[in-house]
Structure formats: C-alpha cells, structure tokens
C-alpha positions in Angstrom: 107.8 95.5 45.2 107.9 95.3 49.0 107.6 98.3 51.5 110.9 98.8 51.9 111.8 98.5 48.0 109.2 101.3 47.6 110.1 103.1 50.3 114.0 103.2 48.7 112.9 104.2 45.1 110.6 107.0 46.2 113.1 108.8 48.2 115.7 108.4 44.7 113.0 109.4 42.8 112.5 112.9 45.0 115.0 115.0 42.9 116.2 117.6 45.5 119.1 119.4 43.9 119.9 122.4 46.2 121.2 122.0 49.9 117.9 121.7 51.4 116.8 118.5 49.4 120.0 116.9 49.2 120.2 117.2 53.0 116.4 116.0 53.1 117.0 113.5 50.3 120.1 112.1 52.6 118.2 111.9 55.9 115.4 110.2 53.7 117.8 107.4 52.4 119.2 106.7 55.5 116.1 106.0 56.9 115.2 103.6 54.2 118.4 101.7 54.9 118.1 101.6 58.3 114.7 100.2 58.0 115.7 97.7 55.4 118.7 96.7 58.4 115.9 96.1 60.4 113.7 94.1 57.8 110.6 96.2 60.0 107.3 96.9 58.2 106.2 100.6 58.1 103.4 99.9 60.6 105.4 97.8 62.9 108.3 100.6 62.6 105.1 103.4 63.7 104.6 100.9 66.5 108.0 100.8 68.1 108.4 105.0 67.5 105.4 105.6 68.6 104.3 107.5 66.0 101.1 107.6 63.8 101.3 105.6 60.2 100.7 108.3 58.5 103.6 110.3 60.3 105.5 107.8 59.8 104.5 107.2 56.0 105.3 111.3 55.1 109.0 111.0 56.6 109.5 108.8 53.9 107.3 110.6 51.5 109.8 112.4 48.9 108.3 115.8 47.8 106.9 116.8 51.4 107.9 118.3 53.9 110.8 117.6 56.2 109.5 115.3 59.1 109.7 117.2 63.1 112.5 116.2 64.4 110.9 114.7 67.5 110.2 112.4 64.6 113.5 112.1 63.0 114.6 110.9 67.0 112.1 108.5 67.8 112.4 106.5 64.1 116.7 106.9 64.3 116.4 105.4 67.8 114.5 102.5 66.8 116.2 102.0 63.6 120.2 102.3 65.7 120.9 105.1 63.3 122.6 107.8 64.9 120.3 110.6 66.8 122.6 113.9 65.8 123.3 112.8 62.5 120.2 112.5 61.7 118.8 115.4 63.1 121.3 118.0 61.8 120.4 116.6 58.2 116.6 117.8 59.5 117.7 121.2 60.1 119.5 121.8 56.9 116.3 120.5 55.0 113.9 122.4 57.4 116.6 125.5 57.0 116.3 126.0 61.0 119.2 127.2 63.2 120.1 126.0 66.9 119.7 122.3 68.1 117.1 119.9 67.9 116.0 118.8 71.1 113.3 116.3 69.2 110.7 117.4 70.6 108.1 119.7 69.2 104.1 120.4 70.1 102.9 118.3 66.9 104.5 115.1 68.7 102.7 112.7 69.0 104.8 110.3 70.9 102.7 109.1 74.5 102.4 111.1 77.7 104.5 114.8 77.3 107.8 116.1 79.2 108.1 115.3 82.5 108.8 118.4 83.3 105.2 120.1 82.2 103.3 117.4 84.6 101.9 119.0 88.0 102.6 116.4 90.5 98.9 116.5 91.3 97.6 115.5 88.3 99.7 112.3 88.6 97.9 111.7 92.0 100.2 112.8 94.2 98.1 113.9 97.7 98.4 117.3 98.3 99.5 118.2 102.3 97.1 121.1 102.6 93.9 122.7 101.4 93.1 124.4 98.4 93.4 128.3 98.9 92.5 131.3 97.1 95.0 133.5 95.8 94.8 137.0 95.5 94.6 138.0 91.7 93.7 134.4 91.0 89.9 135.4 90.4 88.5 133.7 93.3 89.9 130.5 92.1 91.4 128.0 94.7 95.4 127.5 93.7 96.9 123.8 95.1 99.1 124.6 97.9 102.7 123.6 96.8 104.1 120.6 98.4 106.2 119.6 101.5 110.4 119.4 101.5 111.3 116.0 100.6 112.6 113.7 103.1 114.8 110.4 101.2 114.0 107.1 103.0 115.8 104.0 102.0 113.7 103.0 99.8 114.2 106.4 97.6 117.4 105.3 97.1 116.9 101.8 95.9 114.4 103.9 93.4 117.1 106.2 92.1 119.0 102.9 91.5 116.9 102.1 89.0 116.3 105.6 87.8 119.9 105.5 87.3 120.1 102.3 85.6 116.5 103.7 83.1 118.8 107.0 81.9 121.6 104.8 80.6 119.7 102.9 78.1 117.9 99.9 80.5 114.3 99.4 80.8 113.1 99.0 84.3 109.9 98.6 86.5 109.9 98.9 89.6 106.4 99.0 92.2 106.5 100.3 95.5 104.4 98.5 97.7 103.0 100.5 100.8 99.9 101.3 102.9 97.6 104.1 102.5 99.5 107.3 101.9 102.9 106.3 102.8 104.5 108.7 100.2 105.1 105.5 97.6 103.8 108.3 94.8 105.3 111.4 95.9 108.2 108.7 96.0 108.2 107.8 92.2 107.6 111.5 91.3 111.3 112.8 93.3 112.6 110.0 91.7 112.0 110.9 87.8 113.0 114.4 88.1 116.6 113.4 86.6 115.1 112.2 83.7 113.2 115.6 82.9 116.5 116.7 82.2 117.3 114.0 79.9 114.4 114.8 77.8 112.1 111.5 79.1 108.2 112.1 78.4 105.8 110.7 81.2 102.4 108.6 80.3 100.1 108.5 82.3 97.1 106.2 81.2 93.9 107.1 82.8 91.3 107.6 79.9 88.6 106.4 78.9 89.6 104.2 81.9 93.2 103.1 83.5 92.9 99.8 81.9 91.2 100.5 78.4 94.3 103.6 78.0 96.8 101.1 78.9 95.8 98.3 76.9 95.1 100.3 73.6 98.5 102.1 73.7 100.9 100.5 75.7 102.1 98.7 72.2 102.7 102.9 71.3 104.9 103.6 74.3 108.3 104.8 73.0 112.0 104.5 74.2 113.0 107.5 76.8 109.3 107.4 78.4 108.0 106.8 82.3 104.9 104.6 82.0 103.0 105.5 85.2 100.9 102.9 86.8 100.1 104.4 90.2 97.5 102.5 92.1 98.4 99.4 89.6 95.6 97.4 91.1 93.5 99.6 88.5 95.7 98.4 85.5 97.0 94.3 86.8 93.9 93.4 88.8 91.5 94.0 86.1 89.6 90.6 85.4 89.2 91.4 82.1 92.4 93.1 81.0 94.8 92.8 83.7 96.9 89.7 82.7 96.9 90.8 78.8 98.2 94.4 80.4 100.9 92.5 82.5 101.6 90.7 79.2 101.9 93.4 77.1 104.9 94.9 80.0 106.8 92.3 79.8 106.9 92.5 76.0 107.9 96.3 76.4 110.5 95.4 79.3 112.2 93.2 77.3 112.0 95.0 73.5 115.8 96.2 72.7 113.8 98.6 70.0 111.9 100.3 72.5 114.3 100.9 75.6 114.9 102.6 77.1 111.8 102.2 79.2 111.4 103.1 83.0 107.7 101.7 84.0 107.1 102.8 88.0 103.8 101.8 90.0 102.1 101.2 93.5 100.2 98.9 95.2 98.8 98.6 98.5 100.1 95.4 100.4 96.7 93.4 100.4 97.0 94.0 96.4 100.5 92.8 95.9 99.8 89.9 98.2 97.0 88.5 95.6 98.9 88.9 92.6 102.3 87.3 93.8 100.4 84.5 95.7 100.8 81.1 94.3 97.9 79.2 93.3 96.0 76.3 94.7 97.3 73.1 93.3 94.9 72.1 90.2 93.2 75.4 91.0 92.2 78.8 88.8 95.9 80.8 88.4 94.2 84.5 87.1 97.3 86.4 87.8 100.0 83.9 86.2 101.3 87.1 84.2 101.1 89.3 86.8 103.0 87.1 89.2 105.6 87.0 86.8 106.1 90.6 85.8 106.5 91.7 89.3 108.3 88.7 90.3 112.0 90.9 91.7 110.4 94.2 91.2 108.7 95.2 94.2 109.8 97.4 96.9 108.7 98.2 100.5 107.8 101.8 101.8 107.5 101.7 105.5 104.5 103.2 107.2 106.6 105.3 109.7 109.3 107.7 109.6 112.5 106.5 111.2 114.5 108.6 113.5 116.9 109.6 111.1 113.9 110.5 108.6 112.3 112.7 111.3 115.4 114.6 112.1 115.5 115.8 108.6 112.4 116.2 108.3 112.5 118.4 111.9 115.5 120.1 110.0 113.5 121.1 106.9 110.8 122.3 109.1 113.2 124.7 111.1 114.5 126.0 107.7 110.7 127.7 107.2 108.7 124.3 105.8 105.3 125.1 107.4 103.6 122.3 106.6 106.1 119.9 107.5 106.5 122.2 111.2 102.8 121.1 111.5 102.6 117.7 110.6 105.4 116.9 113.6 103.3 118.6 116.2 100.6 116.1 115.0 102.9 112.9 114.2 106.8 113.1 115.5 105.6 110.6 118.3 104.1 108.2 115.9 105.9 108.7 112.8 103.0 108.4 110.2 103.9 111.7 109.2 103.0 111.6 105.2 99.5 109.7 106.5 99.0 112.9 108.4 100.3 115.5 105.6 97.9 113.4 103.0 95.0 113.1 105.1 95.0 116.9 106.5 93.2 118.8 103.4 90.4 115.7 103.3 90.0 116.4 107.0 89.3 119.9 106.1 87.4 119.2 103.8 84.8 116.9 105.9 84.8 119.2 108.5 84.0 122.5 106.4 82.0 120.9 103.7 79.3 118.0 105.9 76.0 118.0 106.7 75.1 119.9 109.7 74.7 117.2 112.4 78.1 116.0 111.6 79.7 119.1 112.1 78.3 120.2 114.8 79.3 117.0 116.9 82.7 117.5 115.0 82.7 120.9 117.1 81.7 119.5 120.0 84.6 117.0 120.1 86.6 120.1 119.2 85.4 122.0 122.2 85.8 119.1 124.7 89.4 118.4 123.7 90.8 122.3 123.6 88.8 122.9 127.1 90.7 119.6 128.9 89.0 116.6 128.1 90.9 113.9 128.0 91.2 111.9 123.9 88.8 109.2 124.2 85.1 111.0 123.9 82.0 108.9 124.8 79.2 109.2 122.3 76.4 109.7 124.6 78.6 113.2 125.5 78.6 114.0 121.9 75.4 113.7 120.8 73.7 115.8 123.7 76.1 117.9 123.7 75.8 118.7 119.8 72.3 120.0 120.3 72.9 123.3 120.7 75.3 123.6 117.9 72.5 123.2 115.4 70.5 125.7 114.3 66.7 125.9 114.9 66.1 125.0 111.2 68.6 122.4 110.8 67.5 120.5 114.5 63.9 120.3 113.0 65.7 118.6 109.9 66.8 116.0 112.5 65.2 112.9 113.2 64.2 110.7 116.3 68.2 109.2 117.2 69.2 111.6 114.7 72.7 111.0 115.4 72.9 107.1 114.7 69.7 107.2 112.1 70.6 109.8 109.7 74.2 108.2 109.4 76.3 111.4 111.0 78.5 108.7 112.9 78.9 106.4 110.1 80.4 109.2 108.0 82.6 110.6 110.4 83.9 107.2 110.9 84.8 106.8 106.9 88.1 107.0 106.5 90.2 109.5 104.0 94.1 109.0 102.9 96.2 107.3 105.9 93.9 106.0 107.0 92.5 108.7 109.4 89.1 109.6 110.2 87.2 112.2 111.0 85.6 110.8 114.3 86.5 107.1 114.4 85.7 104.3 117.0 88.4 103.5 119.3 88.8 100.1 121.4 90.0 101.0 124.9 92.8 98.6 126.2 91.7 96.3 128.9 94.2 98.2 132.0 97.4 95.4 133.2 96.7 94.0 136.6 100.1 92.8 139.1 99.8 89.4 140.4 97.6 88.8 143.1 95.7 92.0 142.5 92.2 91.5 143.6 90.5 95.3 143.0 87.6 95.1 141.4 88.2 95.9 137.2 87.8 99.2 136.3 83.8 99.4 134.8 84.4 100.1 130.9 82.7 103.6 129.9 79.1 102.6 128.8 78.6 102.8 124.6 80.8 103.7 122.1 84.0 105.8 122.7 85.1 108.0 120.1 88.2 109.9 118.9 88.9 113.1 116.9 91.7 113.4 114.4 94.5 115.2 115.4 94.5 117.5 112.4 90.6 118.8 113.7 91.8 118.8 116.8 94.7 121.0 116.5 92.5 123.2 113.9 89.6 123.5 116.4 92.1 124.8 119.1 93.2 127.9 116.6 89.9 128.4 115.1 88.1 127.9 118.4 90.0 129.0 120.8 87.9 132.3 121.6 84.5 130.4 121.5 82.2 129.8 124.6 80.8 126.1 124.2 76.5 126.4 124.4 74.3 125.0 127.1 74.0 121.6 125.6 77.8 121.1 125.9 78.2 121.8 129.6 74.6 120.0 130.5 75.9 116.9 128.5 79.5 116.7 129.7 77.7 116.6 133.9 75.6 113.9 132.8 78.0 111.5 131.1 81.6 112.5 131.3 83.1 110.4 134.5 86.4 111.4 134.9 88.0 113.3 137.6 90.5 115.0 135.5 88.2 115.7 132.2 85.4 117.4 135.1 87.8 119.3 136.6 89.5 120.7 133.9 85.9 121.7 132.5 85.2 123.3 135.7 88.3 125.7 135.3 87.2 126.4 131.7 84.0 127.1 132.7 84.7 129.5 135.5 86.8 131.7 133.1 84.0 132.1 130.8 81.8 133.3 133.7 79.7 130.0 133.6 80.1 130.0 137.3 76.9 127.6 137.7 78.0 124.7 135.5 81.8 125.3 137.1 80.4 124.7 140.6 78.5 121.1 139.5 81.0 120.2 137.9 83.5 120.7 140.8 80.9 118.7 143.0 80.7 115.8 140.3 84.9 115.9 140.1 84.5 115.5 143.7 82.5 113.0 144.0 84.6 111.2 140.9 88.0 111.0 142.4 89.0 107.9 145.2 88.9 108.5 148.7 92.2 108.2 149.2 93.4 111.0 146.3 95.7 113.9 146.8 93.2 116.3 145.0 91.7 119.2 146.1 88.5 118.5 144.8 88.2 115.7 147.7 89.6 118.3 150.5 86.9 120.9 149.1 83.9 117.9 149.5 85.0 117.2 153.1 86.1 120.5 153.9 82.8 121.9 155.4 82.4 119.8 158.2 85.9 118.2 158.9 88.0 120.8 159.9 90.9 118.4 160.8 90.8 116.4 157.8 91.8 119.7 155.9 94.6 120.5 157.8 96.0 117.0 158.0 95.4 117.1 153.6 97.4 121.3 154.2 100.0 119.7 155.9 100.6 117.0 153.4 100.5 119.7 150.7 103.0 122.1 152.7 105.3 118.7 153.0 105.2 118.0 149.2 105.5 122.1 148.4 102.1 121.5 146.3 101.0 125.3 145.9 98.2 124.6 143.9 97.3 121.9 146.8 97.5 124.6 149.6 96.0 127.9 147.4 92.3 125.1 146.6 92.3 124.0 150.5 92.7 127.2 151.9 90.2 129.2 149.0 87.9 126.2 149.7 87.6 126.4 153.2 86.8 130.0 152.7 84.2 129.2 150.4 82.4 127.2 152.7 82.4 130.0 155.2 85.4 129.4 157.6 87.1 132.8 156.8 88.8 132.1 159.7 90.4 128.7 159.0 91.3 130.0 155.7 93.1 132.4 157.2 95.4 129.9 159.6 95.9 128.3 156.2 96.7 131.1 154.2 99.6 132.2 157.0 100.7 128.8 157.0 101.1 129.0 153.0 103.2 132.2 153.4 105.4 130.4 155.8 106.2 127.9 153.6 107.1 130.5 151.2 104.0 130.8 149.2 102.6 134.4 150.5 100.5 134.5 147.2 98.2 132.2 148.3 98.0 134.8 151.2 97.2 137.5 149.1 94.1 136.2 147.9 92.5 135.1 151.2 93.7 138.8 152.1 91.7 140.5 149.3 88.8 138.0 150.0 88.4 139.3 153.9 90.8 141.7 155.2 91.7 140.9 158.3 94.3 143.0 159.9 92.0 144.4 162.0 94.1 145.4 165.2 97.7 147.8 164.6 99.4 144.9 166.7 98.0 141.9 164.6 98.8 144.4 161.3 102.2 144.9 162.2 102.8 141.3 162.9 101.7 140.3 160.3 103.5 142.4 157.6 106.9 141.6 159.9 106.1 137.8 158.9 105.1 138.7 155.3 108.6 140.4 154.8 109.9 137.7 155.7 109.5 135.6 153.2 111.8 137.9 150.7 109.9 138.1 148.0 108.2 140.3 145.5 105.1 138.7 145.8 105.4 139.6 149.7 105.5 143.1 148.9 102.1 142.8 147.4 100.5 141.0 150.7 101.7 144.2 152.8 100.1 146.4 150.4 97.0 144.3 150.0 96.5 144.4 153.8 98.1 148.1 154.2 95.1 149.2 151.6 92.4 148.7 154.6 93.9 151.4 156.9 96.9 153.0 155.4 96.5 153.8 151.8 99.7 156.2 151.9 101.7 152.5 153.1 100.3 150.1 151.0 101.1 152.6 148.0 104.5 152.7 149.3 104.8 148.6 148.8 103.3 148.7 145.5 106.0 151.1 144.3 108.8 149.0 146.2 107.2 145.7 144.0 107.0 147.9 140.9 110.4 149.0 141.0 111.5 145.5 140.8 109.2 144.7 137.8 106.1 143.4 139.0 103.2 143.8 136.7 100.4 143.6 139.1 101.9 146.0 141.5 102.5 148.5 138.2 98.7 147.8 137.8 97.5 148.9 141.3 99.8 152.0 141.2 98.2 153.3 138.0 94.4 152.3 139.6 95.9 154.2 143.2 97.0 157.6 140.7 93.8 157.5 138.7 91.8 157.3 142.1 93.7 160.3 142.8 92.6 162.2 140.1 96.4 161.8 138.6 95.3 160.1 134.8 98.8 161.3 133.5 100.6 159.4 136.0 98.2 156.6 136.1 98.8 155.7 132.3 102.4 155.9 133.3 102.1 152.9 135.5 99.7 151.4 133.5 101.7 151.1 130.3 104.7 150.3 132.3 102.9 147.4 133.1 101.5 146.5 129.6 105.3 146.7 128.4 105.8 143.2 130.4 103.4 141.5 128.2 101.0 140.0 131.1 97.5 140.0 129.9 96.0 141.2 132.7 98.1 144.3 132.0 97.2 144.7 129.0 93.6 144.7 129.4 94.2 147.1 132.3 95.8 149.3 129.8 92.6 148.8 127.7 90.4 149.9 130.0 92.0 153.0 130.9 92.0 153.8 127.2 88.4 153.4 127.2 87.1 155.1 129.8 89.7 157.7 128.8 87.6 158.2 125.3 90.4 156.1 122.9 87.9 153.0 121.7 90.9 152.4 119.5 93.7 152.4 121.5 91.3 150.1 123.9 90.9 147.4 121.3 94.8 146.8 120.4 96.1 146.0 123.7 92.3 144.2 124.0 93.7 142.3 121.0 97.0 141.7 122.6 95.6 140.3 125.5 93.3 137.6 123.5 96.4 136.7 121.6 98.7 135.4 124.6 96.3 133.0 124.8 95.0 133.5 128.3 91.8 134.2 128.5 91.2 135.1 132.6 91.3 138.6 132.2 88.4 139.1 129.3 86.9 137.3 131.9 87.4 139.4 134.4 89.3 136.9 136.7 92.5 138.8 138.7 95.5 137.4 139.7 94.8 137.0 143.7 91.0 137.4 143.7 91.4 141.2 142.8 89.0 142.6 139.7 90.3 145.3 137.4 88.9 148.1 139.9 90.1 146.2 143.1 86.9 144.8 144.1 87.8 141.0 145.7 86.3 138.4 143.2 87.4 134.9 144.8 89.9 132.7 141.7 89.0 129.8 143.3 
C-alpha cells in the first residue's frame, strides 16, 4: 500500500461519530484526496507547506488531535483545496468560535508576520542615536525612523508588491550605493502584505548563506524571502550559485506561490554577477546571471527636487530628523547617506580613543569659530595637544598622530560613505587665457575635512567652549588664510584672548594681497601712511562699507592718532553712520570747547537717527550729565536698548535702584543680549543670584557671546568705562 492509500484508509478507519469527528473526519479525507490529485509524497507535500514531517504526518493521523489551522492553510494551498472550507471544518473539530486567520504561535512555517519585524532587525540604518528613555531602566531605546519620502523607484517596487498579493511570485533587487535607502525601500514596500497575512524570512543564521541554503526548499506560499545585502547569499563561492538555483526553482513552483523574494546589492556587486564571461573562460555566476537577469532596479544616490520638496514638507509638519538632515544635505541631495551615517558619526566621535577625539574637537572648534572647510593636518595635530589630558598625552607616542593610527581611523568610512575626518583633494583653481600669475602654492601636507553631521553637533555642543592654548598657537603657525585668521581673531577677542587676537590680526594682515579692500591691510599701513588710510576711508565711504570705515577709523586710533580717528569718525557720521562715531567718542572724548561741542551735536542731529541721539549723549556725558540724560531718554522713548541700558546705569548712579531696574528691564524686554546681562548684573549686585543667572542664561542662548565677554556695543563696558571693539 502506498502513502497515499494509507493515508486514505487511516482517516476511514478514525470512527468519529459526533460533530466534532465527522467535521475532523471530513477535513481529514479531503486532504487525502487532494493529496492523491496531486500524486505528492508526504515529505515532498511538508516541503512545499513548509511544515515539519511530523506535522504534516499528525494532520493525517486519525485519532489525534485536530491539526492548527495555520496548518490546515498552508497544506489546502498547496494541495488547490479551498482555504475556508477547510478551515471552518477545523473549527468545528477543534470546537473554537471566530475565524481562522491560519496562523497560530506553534507554526512553524519560515520567518513570522510581517508585522511583528522591527525594521532594524531587518537592517534597516537607523537616522539617529540610540537614547535612553525614562522608565526604560537605563536601557538605550532605537529612535524611531524618518517620514518616508517615495522616489520612482518605490513605485516600480509596489508594482511588484502588487503583482506578489495577487497570487505571482516575484523578485525583485534594488541596486544602489552605500545607504541610498534601497532597504528602508523594500521594508515601505511590504507593509501591504502585513495586512494580507504574508510572513517575512529573513535568513541570517548560522550564517546568511548556510540559513538560505538549508531552508529555502521550506519557504511557503504568502512569504517575503529577504535577501538584503545579497552579495552575502549569491556571491558565496561555495553556495552562491546552488542558492541562485534553488530561487529560481521557488520563482517558478505554481505549489509554492505566491512568493515575493526582495534584495540589494551595491553596484560593484551586481556588475560581477551580470557580467558575461570571458570566451572559453571560468563562468561562476552562470546562475546568478540568470536569476537576476530583468530583476534589477536602480536607486539613485541623490534626492531629486521633487523628493526634497516632500521631504522639506515632512520636515515642516514636525519630522525632526528629516529638518536636520536638509540643513546638512538639501544642497547635495545625499540625504539618506546623511540620515544613515549620523548615529555611526556619533558614535566614533563619543566612543574613540583619546587622540582621535580630541583632533575631532579641534576640527570642531576651527569650523564653529570661522575657519574655512578644508583643515590642514599640521593645524590639527598641534592644535589637539591641549585637548588631551596629562595622562592620556603621556599614552602618546613620538608622531602620535600618524603612528598610533588616529588619522587612519578617522578616515574609515561608516554608512554613505562619510567619514569622520577624511582626506580631501583640493581642485587645481581655473586660469583665463593668457593668464600668467604665478599658480596659487598648494597648502603643504594633507588637508582634511570634518563631516557635516560633527560639525553641525560640535557647533551645539560646543558652542560655549573656549578652545586651549594649543589651538590658537597652532592655527598662527600653519593656518594661511586671510579670511580663516581673521575670523579667529574676532573669536578670539570675544573670549578675552586679546594676545592671540592681536597676532593673528598681524598674520591676516600680512596674509591678504596688496591690493585688497580689507581692513586688515589699512590697519598694517595705517601707522605710518596717514594718506593711504584716508584714500582706503574714502573708498569705503564711496561703497557705504561700514564695517570698512568703523576698522580704519578704530585702527588708526589704535595706533595712536586719536586725532585722525577722529576726522574719520565725523566723516563716518556724515555719511550717515554716526555709530562709528560713537565709539571713537567713548574711546577719547573730545568735545572739549562749548563751541566745538555744540557743533558737533548740531552735525550729529543731523543725521536723523536714533543712533545719533546716542552720540550727543555719549559726548553730552563729559560736561553735561543733566543733557546727555536727556538724549538717552529721547533714544529710549523710541526703543533703543542701549539707551534703556545707560538710563538705568544714570538712575542707579543716582542712588534711584527702583527706577534703574525700570529701565533696565525695559531694555531686557527687547531681547538684546547685552540687555540682558545688564539686567543680570543689576540683579546681582542687588542680592538676587537667581534672578542674575536667568537672564544670564538668556543672554548665552541668543547665541552672542560679546556681552559674557564683556565687549559693549560702541566701546562702552557694562559700567561705562570705554573698552575699544575693535
């Protein structure tokens, strides 16, 4: 007697007389005749469900129990017997109410619903760091992931998603660069299937090619098979081309669709496999070659314009991580190579060795402060010094930087292909025809970029940090350019590192051409070339260049020619920029005659502006204190904070604190920092530590940091005192 033969009598032979074993006595018979239809083999019938043998074997068995009725589904779909049918004849023998949905914990079909798979654990890169959660225990919870933004190539995917759900088998690989999105791709596009009751497999252990090749012959209809990074499964040389053999077999089995397999492949991998071989050469992926032959699909690298305005739409509707990402990438597009490779980033940065973050810092440092992207490494490796410890600097060996590998791991890549600190080739500049200027002399040694993810962290997480010694030492010995010098100057002025602000003005000075509009040229010749300056102030006045007109006119003060600062300063005001007269006013006054005083204030007025209002009073101040506190009232009443500021510091000189902190907080209300810290002050001399600190704290938060400083809006200090801005 043959399998099926025995398989007939025993369920005849079962005896069930009441409803429950004549319904399980029916769904037992129709079994057997289906599997006699299909002339299948118990073993080859566990195959095709997916099942065990021994499952398989009991459904069959009369006298036990009725089979699950994920069971039941999985044997009435391979056998073409009808799903329902058969299943309602399960609940009468199994005396259960509501429907089946065949599926129950004890299946043993591959992979599990869709719809119980975390997205990570199928490798999709999380867009942001790991956090802990409050009531979690400590333990980091994955951040959730980004809105979704469809691309073409999504919807040539749901095509075939589509086509899956109503009974088709289907592969399809997307075929993409590092962290394009190809897996977060796949994953959007099997979420209709959860619905339909599709399970997911995911081989992966004991390794992606031993899983797949022991079970893929177990894969049942209704599942994803997911082959992400499919080099691991069709490029292994010992099972790769029986694995791309067993697929086809599977993609073209009418007992086992419906089927969806979905993969991805980098572009160097797909190019192997689907490359032709050498005539009356080796062919080692023949079978590959054929089972993706029509089932690839390109994922660009970039975002389109159409993908970033939805994307720039998501991120206004509250998406934080994808409002980030654009501030990093809406130029360049590679917007899910920046999502993927932010938390690695992180990572690097919080979690390496000590010499590697502390030149990560430095690069940090350089960029918030004004220096331009392109870091030389001779800059960052003196300047790093100081960022180590005592204990970890002894750690260090001679050429630390190169010999102990810090560079070589800053410059390994992580997903998208971004690194920490990577190597950049500078572009040789374009010359016009005929041009015969010298070429620009390349930096010497190795120039060096941050990522944009560190460098936009280190501007929030560093933004109230003074760099050390080594970082302002190393940036005058080997930074070179005018703009990067200067802006380092600035910085260092308004953290009171006057010293290193002053040789690096020189060095700017010396940096920029001849022949360059900049004030750090004017300030070099100033000293002795009187004429030079004015023709450079003139100029200025001509191309209304403030900023131009308030360096020449500070400058020349600061090489001692209060005098020609002066001519300069009225000669600002005239052009209608009185505040560059205000602060060669509070650095010397010099209204020193009634006549020259009242001439002066006629020619300030003048002007017509607020700003003039606080030149009268700055020069009123030196001989008529009643006057000038009439202009700061006039300038307050129309709003402006610095005249608000001096009337408070005029009332509290008076002995009038009430009023003073009138004026004072009238001028914090307008949100200037220096106001605020103003405000602070008074709080805590007035005995309110407290009340100091939050509008302390408000201060630091716009951003500006002059006023913890102590650097004034037109050379005047908290108390009054002149302190020059230039």
């Amino acid at each position: 007697m043959n399998t099926v033969e025995q398989a007939g009598a025993e369920v005849r032979m079962g005896g069930e007389h009441d409803g429950r074993g004549a319904a399980l006595t029916e769904l037992r018979e129709r079994l057997a005749d289906g599997l006699a239809r299909k002339d299948l083999t118990m073993t080859q019938l566990a195959s095709l469900a997916g099942r065990s043998r021994t499952t398989v074997h009991q459904a069959f068995q009369s006298g036990g129990l009725a089979p699950s009725a994920a069971t039941v589904a999985a044997l009435a779909r391979v056998l073409g017997l009808p799903v329902e049918q058969l299943l309602a004849l399960r609940r009468t023998a199994a005396d259960e109410d509501g429907p089946d949905d065949g599926q129950d914990e004890d299946d043993e079909r591959l992979g599990r619903p869709i719809g119980k798979w975390d997205p990570h654990d199928l490798e999709v890169h999380p867009a942001a760091a790991a956090t802990a959660v409050a009531g979690s225990g400590g333990w980091p919870q994955r951040a959730t992931l980004p809105g979704y933004v469809r691309r073409a190539h999504d919807f040539a995917l749901a095509e075939v998603v589509r086509a899956a759900a109503e009974g088709e088998s289907r592969m399809l690989v997307l075929v993409g660069s590092s962290s394009t999105g190809k897996t977060r791709a796949c994953w959007e596009a099997v979420q209709p299937l959860a619905a339909l009751g599709w399970r997911l497999w995911h081989p992966h252990d004991p390794s992606r090619a031993e899983a797949a090749l022991a079970d893929l012959v177990r894969v049942g209809p209704s599942t994803v098979v997911w082959l992400n990074e499919a080099q691991h499964y069709l490029g292994d040389p010992q099972a790769g081309e029986r694995i791309a053999a067993t697929l086809r077999t599977l993609l073209t089995n009418p007992g086992r669709q419906p089927v969806l397999v979905l993969g991805t492949l980098w572009p160097e991998y797909a190019n192997t496999y689907t490359a032709p071989p050498f005539s009356g050469g080796p062919d080692p992926h023949s079978q590959v070659r054929e089972l993706l032959a029509g089932r690839t699909l390109t994922v660009p690298d970039v975002f389109d314009e159409d993908a970033l305005r939805t994307a720039t739409t998501l991120a206004n509707a509250g998406d934080q991580l994808l409002a980030d990402a654009l501030t990093r990438a809406r130029t360049h597009g590679r917007l899910t190579q920046d999502l993927a490779g932010a938390p690695e980033l992180l990572r690097r940065f919080e979690q390496g060795a000590p010499a590697a973050r502390a030149l990560l810092e430095a690069a940090m440092d350089a960029r918030r402060l004004g220096v331009g992207p392109h870091l030389p490494q001779a800059f960052l490796t003196d300047a790093a010094a100081d960022y180590l410890t005592d204990h970890d600097w002894d750690q260090l060996t001679e050429g630390w930087a190169a010999a102990d590998g810090a560079y070589a791991d800053l410059a390994r890549p992580v997903h998208g292909k971004q690194a920490p600190l990577r190597h950049v080739n500078t572009r040789p500049r374009p010359r016009p025809p005929g041009d015969t200027a010298p070429a620009a002399t390349p930096a010497p040694g190795p120039i060096l970029r941050l990522a944009d993810y560190l460098e936009q962290h280190g501007r929030i997480t560093r933004r109230r940090l003074c760099p050390p010694v080594s970082f302002w030492h190393a940036a005058h010995v080997h930074l070179t350019q005018p703009d990067d010098l200067t802006n380092l100057a600035s910085a260092a002025a308004d953290r009171h590192r006057l010293q290193w602000a002053h040789c690096l003005r020189l060095k700017a000075a010396d940096a920029s051409p001849p022949d360059a509009p900049s004030h750090l040229t004017a300030l070099q010749k100033m000293a002795g070339d009187r004429e030079r300056a004015a023709t450079r102030f003139e100029q200025a006045a001509a191309d209304n260049d403030d900023k131009m007109m308030f360096n020449l006119a500070t400058g020349r003060n600061a090489f001692g020619d209060q005098e020609g600062a002066e001519v300069l300063a009225w000669q600002a005001a005239d052009a209608g920029h009185p505040h560059i007269l205000v602060t060669v006013a509070a650095l010397r006054p010099f209204a020193e005659s009634q006549q020259s005083a009242a001439n002066n204030q006629w020619r300030t007025t003048d002007t017509g502006t607020t700003d003039s209002l606080i030149v009268m009073a700055v020069l009123a101040e030196q001989s008529d204190r009643k006057g000038a506190e009439t202009f700061y009232q006039m300038a307050a009443d129309a709003g402006h904070p610095y005249a608000l500021v001096a009337l408070g510091r005029f009332l509290e000189a008076k002995g009038d604190p009430e009023g003073a902190e009138t004026f004072y907080r009238r001028a914090a209300h307008t949100g200037h920092p220096y106001a605020l810290v103003a405000l602070g002050r008074f709080l805590e001399a007035k005995g309110d530590p407290e009340g100091a600190e939050t509008f302390y704290r408000r201060a630091a938060d716009t951003g500006w940091s002059a006023p913890l400083a102590g650097r004034w809006p037109y050379g005047l200090d908290a108390d009054g005192s002149p302190t020059p801005a230039w």
